[in-house]
N, C-alpha and C positions, 0 to 999 in steps of 0.2 A: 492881743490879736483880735482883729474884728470876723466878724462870722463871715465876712466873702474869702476871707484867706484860709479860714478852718473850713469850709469847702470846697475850698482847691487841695489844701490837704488830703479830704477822707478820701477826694475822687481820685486821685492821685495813686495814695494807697489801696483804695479799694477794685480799682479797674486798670490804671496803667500799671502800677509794680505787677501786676500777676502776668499781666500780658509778655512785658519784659521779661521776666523769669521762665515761662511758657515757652517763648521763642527762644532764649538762650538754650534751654533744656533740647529742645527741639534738633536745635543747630547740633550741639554735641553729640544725641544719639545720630544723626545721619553720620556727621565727621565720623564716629567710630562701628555705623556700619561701612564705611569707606575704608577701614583700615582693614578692618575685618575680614572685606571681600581681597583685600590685596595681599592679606596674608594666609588666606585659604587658596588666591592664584600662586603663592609662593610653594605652600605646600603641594597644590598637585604638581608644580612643576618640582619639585623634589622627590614624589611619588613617579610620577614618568620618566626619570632618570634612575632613580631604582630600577624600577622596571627594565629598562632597557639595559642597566648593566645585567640582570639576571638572565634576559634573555640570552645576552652574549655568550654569558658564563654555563646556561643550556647546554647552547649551543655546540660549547668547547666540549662540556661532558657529553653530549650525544655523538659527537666525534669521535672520543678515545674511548665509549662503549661500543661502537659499532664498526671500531677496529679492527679486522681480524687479525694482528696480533696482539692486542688484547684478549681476544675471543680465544685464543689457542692459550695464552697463559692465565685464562681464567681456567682452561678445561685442562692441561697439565697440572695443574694445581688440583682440580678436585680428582683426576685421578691418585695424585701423592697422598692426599687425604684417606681417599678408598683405599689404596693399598696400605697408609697405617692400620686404620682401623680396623682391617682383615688381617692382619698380623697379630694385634693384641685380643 
């Protein structure tokens, strides 16, 4: 090998490979901040669908607490309680 091809080599090695390597690194962390962001939009859209079923589900319990018959067979019931427990 004569010495104009052993530095194209070093330069080669010593300034383009890092470069190469630099940019490929580079390229991959954005690609997988790109996944990242779309599987943290995955997740809050799975969190806002909880959400909304709980809401529902609230809801439905806020209904059949503020039943008034509900309300009469919560307070017949704690009188059958009171009058056991005035019994024994």
């Amino acid at each position: 090998m004569d010495e104009g091809m052993i530095f194209v080599m070093i330069i080669l090695f010593a300034f383009v490979l890092p470069i190469v390597i630099y940019g490929t690194w580079t390229s991959h962390k954005k690609d997988m901040a790109k996944l990242n962001a779309s599987l943290n939009d995955s997740e809050k859209n799975n969190l806002k669908n909880e959400l909304a079923a709980m809401k529902s589900r609230l809801e439905v319990l806020e209904a059949i607490v503020t039943d008034k018959k509900y309300q009469l067979s919560e307070e017949i019931s704690s009188l059958h309680k009171a009058q056991r427990s005035s019994i024994n």
